[in-house]
C-alpha positions in Angstrom: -75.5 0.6 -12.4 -78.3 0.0 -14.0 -76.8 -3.1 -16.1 -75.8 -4.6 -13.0 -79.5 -4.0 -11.5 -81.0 -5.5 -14.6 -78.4 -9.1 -14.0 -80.0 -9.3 -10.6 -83.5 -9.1 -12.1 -82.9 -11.2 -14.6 -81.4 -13.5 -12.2 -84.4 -13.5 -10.3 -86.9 -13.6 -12.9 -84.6 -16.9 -14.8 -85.0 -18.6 -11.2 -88.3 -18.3 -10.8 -89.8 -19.1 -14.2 -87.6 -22.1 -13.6 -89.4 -22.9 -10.2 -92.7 -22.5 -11.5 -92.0 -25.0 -14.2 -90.8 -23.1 -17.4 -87.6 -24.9 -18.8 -83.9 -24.1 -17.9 -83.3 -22.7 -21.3 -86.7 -20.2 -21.8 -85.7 -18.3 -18.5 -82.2 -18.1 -19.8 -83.7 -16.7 -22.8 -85.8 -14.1 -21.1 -82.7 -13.3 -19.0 -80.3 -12.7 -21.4 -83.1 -10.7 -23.6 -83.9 -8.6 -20.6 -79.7 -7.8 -19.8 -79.7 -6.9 -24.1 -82.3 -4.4 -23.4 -80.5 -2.9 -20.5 -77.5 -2.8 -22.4 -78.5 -1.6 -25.8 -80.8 1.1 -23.8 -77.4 2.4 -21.6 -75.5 2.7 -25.1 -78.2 4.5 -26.6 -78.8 7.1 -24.1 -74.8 8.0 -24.0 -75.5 8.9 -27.5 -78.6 11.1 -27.3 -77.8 15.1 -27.6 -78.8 15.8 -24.1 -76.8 13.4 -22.3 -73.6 13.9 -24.3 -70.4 15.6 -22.1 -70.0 19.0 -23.5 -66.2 19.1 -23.3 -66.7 15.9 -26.0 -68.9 17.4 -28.0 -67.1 20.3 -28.8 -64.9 20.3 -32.2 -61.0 20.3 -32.5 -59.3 23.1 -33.3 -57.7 22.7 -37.1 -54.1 21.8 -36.7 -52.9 24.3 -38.8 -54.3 27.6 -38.6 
């Protein structure tokens, strides 16, 4: 959910800059920077030892005992 909040803001933000009279291409560039961080901060928090599922986290049995 958060990804999809961070489109919208980006959205905004790439809309604005380009009203106030920043190029096309500098608020695309802020935009797409600010969905990376979203992104790259939602994949790094799945990994993190507190958020991890505990039924994941626990090993396999060896196959063959």
């Amino acid at each position: 959910m958060g990804v999809v909040i961070s489109v919208a803001a980006g959205l905004i933000l790439w809309v604005v800059l380009w009203a106030l009279g920043a190029k096309g291409f500098d608020g695309g560039m802020i935009f797409l920077l600010v969905v990376l961080a979203a992104a790259s901060v939602r994949a790094i928090a799945n990994i993190l030892p507190g958020n991890q599922d505990p039924e994941r986290s626990r090993p396999d049995a060896a196959p063959f005992t």
